[in-house]
PASENU-864666 format. One line per field, with one value per residue (C-alpha): residue number from 0; x, y, z; residue in three letters. Coordinates in nm, 4 decimals, always signed. Example, Ala and Ser with C-alpha at 12.3 -4.5 7.8 and 13.67 -1.06 7.14 Angstrom:
<kolses>
seq 0, 1 $
xx +1.2300, +1.3670 $
yy -0.4500, -0.1060 $
zz +0.7800, +0.7140 $
type ala, ser $
</kolses>
This chain:
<kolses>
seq 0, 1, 2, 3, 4, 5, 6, 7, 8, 9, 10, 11, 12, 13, 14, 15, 16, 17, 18, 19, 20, 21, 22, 23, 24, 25, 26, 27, 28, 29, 30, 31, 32, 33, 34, 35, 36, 37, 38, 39, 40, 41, 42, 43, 44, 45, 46, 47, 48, 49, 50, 51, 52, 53, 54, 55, 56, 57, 58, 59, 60, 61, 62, 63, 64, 65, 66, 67, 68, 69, 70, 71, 72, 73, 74, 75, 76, 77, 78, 79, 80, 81, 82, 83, 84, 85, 86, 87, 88, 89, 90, 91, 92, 93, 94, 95, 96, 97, 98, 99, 100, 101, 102, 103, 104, 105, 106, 107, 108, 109, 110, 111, 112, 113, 114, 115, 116, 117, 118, 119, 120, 121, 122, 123, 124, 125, 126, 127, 128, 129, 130, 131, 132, 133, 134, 135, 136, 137, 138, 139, 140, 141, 142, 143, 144, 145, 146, 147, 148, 149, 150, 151, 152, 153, 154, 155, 156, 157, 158, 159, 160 $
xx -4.3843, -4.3530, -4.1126, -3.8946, -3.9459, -3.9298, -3.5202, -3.3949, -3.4722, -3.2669, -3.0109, -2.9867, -2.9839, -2.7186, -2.4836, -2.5117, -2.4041, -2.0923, -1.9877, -2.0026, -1.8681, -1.5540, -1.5235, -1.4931, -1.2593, -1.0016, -1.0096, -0.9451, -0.6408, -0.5535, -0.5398, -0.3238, -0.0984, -0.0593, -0.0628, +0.2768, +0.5963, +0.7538, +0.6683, +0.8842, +0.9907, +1.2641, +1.6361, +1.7193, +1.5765, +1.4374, +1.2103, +1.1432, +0.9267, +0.7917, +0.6942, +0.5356, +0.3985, +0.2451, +0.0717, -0.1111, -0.2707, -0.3371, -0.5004, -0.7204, -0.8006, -0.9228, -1.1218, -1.3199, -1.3902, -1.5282, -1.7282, -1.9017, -2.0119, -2.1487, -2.3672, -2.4846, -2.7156, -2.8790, -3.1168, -3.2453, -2.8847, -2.8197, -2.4530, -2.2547, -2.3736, -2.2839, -1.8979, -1.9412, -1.9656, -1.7086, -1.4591, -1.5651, -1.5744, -1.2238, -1.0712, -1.2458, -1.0732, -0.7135, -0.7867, -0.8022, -0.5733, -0.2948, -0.3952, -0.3847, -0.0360, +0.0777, +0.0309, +0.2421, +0.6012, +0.8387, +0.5478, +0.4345, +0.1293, +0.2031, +0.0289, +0.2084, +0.0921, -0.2773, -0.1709, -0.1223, -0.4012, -0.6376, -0.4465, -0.5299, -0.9060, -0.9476, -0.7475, -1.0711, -1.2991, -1.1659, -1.1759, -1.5345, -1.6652, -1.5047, -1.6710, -1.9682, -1.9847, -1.8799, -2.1670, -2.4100, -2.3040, -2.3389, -2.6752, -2.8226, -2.6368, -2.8599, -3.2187, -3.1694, -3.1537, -3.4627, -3.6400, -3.5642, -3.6700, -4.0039, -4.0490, -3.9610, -4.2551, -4.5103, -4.4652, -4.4991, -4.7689, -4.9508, -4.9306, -5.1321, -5.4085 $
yy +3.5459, +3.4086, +3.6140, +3.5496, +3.1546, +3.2083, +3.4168, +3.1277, +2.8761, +3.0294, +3.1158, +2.7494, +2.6555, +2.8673, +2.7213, +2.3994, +2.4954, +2.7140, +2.3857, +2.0824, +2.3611, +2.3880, +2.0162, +1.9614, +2.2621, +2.0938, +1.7448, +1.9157, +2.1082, +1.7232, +1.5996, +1.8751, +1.8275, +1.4130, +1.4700, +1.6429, +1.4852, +1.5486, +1.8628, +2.1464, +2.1088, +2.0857, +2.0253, +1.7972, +1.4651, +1.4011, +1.7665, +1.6828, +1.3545, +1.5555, +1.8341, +1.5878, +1.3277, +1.6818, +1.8246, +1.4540, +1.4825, +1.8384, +1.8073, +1.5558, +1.6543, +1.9884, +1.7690, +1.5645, +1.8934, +2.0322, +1.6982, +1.7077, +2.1063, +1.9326, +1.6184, +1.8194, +1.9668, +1.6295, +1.7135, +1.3500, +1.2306, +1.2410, +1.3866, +1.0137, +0.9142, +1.3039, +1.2106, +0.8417, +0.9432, +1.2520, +0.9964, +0.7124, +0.9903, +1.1360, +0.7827, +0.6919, +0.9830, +0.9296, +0.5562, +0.6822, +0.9526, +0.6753, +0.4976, +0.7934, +0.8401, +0.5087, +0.6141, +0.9385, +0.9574, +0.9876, +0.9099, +0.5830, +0.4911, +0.3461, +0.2233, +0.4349, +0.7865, +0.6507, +0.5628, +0.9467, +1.0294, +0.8560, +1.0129, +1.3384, +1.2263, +1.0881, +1.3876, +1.6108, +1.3416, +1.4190, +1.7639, +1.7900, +1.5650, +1.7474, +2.0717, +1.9230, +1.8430, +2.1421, +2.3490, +2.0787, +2.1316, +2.5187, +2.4478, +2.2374, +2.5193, +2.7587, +2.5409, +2.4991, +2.8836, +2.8890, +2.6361, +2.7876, +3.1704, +2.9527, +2.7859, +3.0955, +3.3105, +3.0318, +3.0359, +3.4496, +3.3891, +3.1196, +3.2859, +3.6286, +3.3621 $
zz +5.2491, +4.9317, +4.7899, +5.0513, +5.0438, +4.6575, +4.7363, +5.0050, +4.7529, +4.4837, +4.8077, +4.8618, +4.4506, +4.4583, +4.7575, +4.5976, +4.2561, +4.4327, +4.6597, +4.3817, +4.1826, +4.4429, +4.4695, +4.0588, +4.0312, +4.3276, +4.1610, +3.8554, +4.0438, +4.1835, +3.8331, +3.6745, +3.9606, +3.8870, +3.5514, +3.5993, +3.4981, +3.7788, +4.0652, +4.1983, +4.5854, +4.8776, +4.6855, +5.0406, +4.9847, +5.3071, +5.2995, +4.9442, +5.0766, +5.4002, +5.1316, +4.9028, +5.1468, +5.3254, +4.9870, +4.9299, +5.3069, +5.2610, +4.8948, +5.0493, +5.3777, +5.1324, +4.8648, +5.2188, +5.3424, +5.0083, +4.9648, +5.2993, +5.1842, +4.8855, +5.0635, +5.3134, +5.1071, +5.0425, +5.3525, +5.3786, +5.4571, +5.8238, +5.9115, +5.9181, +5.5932, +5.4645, +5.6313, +5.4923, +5.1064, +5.1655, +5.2541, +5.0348, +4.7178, +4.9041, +4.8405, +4.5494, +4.3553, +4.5351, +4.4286, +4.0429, +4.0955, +4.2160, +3.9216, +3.6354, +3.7649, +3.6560, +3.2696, +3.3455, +3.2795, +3.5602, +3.8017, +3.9886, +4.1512, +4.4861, +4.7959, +5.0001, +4.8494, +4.8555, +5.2247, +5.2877, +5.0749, +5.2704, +5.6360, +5.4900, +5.4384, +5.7890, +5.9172, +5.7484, +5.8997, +6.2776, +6.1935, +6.1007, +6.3604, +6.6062, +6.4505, +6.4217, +6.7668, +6.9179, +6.6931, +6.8560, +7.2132, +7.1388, +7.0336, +7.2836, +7.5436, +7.2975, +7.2773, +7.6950, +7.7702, +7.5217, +7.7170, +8.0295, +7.8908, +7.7948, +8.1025, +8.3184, +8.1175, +8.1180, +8.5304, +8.5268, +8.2849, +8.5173, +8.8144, +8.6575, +8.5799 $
type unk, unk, unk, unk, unk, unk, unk, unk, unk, unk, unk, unk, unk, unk, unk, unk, unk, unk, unk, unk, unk, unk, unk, unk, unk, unk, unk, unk, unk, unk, unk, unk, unk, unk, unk, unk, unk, unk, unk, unk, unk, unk, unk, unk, unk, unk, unk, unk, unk, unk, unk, unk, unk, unk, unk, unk, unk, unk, unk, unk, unk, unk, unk, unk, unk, unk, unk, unk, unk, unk, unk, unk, unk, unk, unk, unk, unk, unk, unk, unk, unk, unk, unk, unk, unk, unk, unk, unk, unk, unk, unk, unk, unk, unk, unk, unk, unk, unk, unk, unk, unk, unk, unk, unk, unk, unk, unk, unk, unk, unk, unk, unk, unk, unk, unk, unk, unk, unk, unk, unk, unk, unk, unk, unk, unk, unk, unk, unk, unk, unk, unk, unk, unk, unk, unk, unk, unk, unk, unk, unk, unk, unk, unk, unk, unk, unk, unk, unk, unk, unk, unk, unk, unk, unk, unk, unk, unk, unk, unk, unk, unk $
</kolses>
């Protein structure tokens, strides 16, 4: 029993290395990407922005994601604190991001982009909740049929007493 207490705590060591891992390898992806002169995409203007305008959602809708993997393992946390700090951290960085690209040349830090950023965050946010709620419905469907297997064998088991 002990050996295999001793194996799920390395188990779990090891998720939470791999996930604040993943989360410190996409900022650093996020930062190579601002700290670009200027980025490849759509020759029409108007796909250029919906290319562009797309990637800053997506990047951060990723990096909320990535951060709730990483505070869930903080077991004391219940799950809307865990989505709390994921989007706080999410806008935090885009926040830092918007301002690192202010230094760059041939890039501006504007409102705007931090605008999408944070759509992309809250995008992640609905996402997860919704997850999260459909994995507790399936749950409590799974703890009832328990409960009822329970109850059903404590009756057999009463009435051969």
């Amino acid at each position: 029993m002990h050996v295999l207490r001793s194996l799920l705590t390395k188990m779990a060591d090891h998720r939470v290395l791999i996930d604040w891992t993943l989360v410190i390898l996409w900022m650093c992806f996020i930062f190579f990407l601002s700290n670009q002169s200027t980025l490849p995409g759509p020759y029409e203007p108007f796909w250029n922005v919906v290319f562009k305008k797309s990637a800053h959602m997506f990047v951060y809708a990723v990096l909320t994601i990535l951060y709730t993997r990483a505070y869930r393992h903080l077991r004391t946390i219940a799950f809307p604190f865990i989505i709390l700090g994921a989007i706080l951290s999410s806008l935090l960085f885009a926040s830092l991001d918007e301002y690192h690209q202010s230094f760059i040349p041939g890039r501006t830090a504007t409102v705007r982009d931090l605008g999408f950023d944070a759509i992309g965050t809250f995008g992640a946010t609905y996402i997860l909740i919704k997850k999260k709620k459909t994995i507790l419905k399936n749950v409590t469907h799974n703890e009832l049929r328990v409960c009822q297997k329970v109850h059903s064998s404590f009756i057999v088991h009463e009435d051969k007493n």
